[in-house]
N, C-alpha and C positions, 0 to 999 in steps of 0.2 A: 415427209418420207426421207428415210436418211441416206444420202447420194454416196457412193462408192467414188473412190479417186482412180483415176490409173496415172500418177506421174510420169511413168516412162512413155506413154501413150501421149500423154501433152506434148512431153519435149521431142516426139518423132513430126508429131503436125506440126508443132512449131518449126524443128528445122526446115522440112517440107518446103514448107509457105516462105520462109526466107529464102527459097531460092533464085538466083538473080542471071537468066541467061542472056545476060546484057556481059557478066562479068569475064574477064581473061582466063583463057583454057587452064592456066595453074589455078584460079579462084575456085571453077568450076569441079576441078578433081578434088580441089581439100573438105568442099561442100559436099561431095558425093560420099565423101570419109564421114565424114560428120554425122551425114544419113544412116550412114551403112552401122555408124556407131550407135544412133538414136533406135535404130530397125533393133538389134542385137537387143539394146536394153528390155523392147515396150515384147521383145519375145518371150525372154526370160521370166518377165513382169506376166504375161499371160498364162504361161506355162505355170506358174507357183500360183494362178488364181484358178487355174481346172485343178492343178492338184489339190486346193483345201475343197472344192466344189464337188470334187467327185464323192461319191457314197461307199461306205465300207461295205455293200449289198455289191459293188458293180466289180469288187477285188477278186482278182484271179481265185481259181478254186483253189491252188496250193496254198497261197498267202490267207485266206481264210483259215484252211486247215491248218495252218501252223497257229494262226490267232487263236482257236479253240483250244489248243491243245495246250497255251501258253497258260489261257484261260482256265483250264480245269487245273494247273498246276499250281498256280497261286490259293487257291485255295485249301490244299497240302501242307502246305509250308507249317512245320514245329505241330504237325496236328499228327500224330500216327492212325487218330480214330476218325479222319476227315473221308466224306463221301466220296471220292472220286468219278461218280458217275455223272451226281445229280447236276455238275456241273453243264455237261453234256445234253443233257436230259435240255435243260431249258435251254441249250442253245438253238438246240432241234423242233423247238418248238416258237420259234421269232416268226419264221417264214418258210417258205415253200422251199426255196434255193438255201436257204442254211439247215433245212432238215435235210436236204439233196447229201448237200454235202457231207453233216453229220453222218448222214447212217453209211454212207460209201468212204468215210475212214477209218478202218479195220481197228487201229490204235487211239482211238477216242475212247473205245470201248474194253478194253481191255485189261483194265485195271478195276476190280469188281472187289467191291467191300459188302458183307452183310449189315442190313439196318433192319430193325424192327416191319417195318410197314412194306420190304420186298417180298416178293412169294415166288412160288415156283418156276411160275409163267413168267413172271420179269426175269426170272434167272435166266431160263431158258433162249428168251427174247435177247440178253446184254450178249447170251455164250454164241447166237448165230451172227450177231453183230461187228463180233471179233473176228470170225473167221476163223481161219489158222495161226492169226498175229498169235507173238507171246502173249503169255498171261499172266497176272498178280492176282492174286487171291488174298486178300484179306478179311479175317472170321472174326467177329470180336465177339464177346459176350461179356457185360459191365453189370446187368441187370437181370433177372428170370424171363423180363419180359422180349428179350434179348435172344433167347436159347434158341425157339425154333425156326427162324429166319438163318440164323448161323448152322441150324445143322440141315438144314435143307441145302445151302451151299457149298458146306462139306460135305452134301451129296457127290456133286458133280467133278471131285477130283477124282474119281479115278477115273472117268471117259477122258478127263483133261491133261492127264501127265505129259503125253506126248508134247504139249504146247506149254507145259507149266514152266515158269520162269522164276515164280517168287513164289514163297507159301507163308502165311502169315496167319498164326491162331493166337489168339488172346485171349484166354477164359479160365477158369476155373479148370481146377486140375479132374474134376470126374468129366469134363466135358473134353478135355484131350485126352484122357487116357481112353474114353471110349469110342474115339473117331478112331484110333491108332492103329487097330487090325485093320482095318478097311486100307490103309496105307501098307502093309506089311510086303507084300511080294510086287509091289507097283516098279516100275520105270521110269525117270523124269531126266532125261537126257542133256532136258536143255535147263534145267532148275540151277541156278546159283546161288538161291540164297531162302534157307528156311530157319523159321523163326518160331519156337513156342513161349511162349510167357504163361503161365500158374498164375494170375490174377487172385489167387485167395491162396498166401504162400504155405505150404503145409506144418501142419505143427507135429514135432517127433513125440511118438505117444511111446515111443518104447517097444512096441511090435515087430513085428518082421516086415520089411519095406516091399512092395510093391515088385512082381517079379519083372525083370527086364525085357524090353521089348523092341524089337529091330523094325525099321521102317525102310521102305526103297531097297529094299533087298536086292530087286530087278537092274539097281546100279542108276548113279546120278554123278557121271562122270566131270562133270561142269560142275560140281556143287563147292564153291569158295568160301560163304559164310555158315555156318550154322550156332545159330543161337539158343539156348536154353536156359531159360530164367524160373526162380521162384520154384524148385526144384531138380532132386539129385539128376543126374543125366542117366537114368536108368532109359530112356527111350533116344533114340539116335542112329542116322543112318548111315550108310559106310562112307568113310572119313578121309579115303585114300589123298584127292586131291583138295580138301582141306586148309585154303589160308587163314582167315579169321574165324577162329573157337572161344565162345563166351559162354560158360557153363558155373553150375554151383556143384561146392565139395562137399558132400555130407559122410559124417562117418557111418550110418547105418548105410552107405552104397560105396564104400572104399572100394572095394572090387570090380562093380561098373566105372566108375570115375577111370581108375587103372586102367580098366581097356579101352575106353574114350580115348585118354591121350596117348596111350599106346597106340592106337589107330590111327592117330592123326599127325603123330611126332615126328613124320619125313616131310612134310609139305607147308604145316602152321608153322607162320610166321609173326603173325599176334594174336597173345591168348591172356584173356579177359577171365580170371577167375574168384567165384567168391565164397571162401570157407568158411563154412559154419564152427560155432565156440567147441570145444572138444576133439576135434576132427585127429583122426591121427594117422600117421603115415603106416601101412601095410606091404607096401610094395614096393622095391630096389627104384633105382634111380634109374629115369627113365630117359635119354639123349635125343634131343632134338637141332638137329643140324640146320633149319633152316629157321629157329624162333631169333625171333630180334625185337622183340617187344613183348613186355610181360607187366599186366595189371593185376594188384593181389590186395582185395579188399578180406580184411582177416582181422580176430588178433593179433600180437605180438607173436606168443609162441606158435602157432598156427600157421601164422607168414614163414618161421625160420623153419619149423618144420618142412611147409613146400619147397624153399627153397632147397633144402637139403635132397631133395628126389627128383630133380630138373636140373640137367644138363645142356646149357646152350651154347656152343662156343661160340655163335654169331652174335648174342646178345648184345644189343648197343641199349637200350633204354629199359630202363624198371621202374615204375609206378607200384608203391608202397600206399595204402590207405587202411591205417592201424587204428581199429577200436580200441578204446579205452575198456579195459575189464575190470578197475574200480579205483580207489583213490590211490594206488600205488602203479609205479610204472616199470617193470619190472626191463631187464638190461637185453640188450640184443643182441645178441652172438651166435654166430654160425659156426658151425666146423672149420676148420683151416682150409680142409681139403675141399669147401664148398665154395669157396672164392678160387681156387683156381677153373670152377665150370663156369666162370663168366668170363673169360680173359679180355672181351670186348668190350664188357661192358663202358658206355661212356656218361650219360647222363642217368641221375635219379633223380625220379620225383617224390615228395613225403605230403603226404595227408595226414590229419589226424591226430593221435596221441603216439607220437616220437619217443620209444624207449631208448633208453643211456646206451651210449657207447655204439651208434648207430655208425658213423663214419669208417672206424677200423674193419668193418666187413665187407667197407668197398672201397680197396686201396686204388684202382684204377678209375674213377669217374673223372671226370673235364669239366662235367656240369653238374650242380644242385638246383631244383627247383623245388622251392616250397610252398604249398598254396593252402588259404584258407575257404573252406566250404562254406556256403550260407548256415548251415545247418550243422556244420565242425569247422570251428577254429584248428590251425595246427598249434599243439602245445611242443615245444622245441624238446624238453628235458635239458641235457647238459652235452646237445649236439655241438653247440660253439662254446665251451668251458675250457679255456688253456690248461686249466688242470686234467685235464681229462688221460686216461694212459696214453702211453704212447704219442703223447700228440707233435713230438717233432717228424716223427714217422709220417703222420696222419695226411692222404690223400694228397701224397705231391705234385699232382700234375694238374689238381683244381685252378681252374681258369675265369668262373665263374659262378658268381650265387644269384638266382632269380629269386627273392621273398618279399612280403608285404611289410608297404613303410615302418610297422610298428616295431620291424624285427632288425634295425637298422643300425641300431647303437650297438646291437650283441655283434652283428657282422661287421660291424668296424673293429670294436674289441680284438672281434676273432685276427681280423685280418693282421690290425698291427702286432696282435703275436706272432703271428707268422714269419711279421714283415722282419723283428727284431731275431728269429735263428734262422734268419738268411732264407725261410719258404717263400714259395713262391705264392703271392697275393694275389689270388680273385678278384675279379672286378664285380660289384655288384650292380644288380637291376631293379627297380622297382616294381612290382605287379601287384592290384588290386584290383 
């Protein structure tokens, strides 16, 4: 059988036993030191063998409760279609005292995703389990077999608003357009952050688009994010205080898109948008005093067009991610008077297929960052070309280029032109 040691526990007996009351009162006290030091060790040494000895069963009820909860997190992670329950589910089911605990913490439960194999009863059972905690709602539908568990659970928002926190639908566009009245005149007070995604993105047939449709009427005064993916943003709820907006441009909904950002352009701070090929501008230029971050997945002409209708004088960063529209790469140029709506601007970022003469449209940037996609390389054009117009003019206050190794001899190029009419040279950085 294999014997456990306790060395600190030896060398307390052992000093013990050496002690000599024969020895002179100074002997006597340095031995009692010795003791008192050997005592202290063989404590220490006990104390660290109850703590690997104790059981995670005998853990305070809060420290348990945090273990679950860390527990059901991990299993989230890079997963947006991840169960968040089922985590829970088997923890409550180990023992008597972890299902105690489980069911009496209100936020264990509270985070509730549709899967195939839930029913009604279970929904019911997860929603009295919460309590009044906030609540996340996640709806997916990937499959058919999918649909009626997800709309059994988009039952329960509207008894739920009061306490909704997160809304999350992912399906198929006939399965959020027809949850969408049922949302229409609701209240969600404490909602921050909702999310639709089109999972089947639609195709323009030419028809007349789908009429617009307002949701949370009742007001969602806390609402900071709203996402809408895979579809025109003909559906959306009022936008007042509004920091992150992530929406698509389509031209058969120019005029909803117009009053989305129009709604939301005293508060968004960064906005995620992505135009469709054709799309065209209908409506004056719209001012946004508090945008500082602007993502514009587009074509070429598409991109300048948006730009041309968005005023931000806050603007510090712009993310460019330009489709290629076919073997020609046609030149970039804004308005004169459109560079003056960025005056802030400080760094760009470029994805993509880089149309000519990109630079002179942002005489103010500090920073370039260029990155290549798994799935799109950035093609440069004649971004770094010393012949390029204007290029002793060109971006005087650049301080900096971030691009991938491959692009490394043209940024030297660049730079020693610079370096030779007295510009000021960027330093560059590596990123792959």
């Amino acid at each position: 059988m294999h014997c456990i040691s306790y060395p600190a526990l030896e060398e307390l007996k052992s000093t013990v036993i050496s002690l000599d009351p024969s020895s002179s009162y100074a002997d006597v006290l340095a031995q009692f030191q010795l003791v008192e030091v050997a005592l202290a060790r063989a404590k220490l040494e006990r104390a660290a063998v109850e703590n690997r000895l104790i059981p995670i069963a005998s853990l305070p009820h809060e420290i348990l409760s945090h273990i679950f909860k860390t527990h059901r997190d991990l299993h989230f992670d890079f997963d947006p279609w991840a169960d968040r329950i089922a985590p829970t589910i088997r923890v409550s089911h180990v023992s008597a005292k972890w299902r105690d605990i489980a069911l009496s913490t209100a936020s264990l439960w509270t985070e509730v995703s549709s899967f195939p194999q839930y029913t009604n009863e279970f929904y019911h059972t997860v929603m009295h389990r919460s309590r009044e905690a906030p609540l996340k709602l996640t709806i997916g539908v990937r499959e058919p077999r999918d649909t009626h568990s997800a709309s059994l659970l988009a039952e329960f928002i509207p008894s739920q608003t009061h306490r909704l926190l997160a809304l999350e639908i992912r399906a198929p566009m006939d399965f959020i357009d027809d949850h969408m009245p049922a949302l229409r005149e609701l209240s969600a007070p404490r909602m921050t952050w909702l999310y639709l995604c089109n999972t089947t993105p639609e195709v323009d047939t030419g028809g007349s688009p789908p009429p617009p449709q307002r949701i949370f009427m009742g007001g969602v005064q806390s609402l900071s994010h709203y996402n809408a993916f895979g579809f025109d943003p003909r559906i959306w709820p009022p936008l007042s205080s509004i920091e992150v907006l992530k929406i698509d441009y389509r031209d058969a909904a120019a005029r909803t898109t117009h009053l989305v950002l129009r709604e939301a352009a005293l508060t968004v701070y960064r906005l995620y948008i992505h135009l469709t090929p054709r799309v065209s501008s209908t409506f004056p230029a719209i001012k946004m005093p508090s945008l500082e971050y602007i993502n514009i997945a587009a074509l070429l002409s598409e991109t300048v067009m948006f730009l041309e209708v968005i005023e931000a004088p806050l603007l510090k960063s712009l993310s460019l991610l330009l489709h290629r529209p076919g073997r020609s790469i046609p030149t970039f140029h804004v308005h004169d008077t459109t560079v003056g709506k960025y005056p802030g601007l400080r760094t760009l970022q470029l994805q993509g297929a880089l149309g000519s003469n990109i630079l002179p449209n942002f005489p103010t940037i500090r920073g370039l960052l260029i990155v290549d996609l798994p799935h799109c390389l950035a093609q440069l054009g004649d971004i770094f070309d010393r012949n390029q117009e204007a290029f002793s003019t060109l971006t005087p206050r650049l301080s900096r280029i971030t691009a991938p190794e491959r692009f490394k001899e043209s940024i030297e190029a660049f730079s020693a032109a610079r370096r030779s009419l007295g510009l000021r040279v960027p330093r560059y950085f590596c990123c792959e």
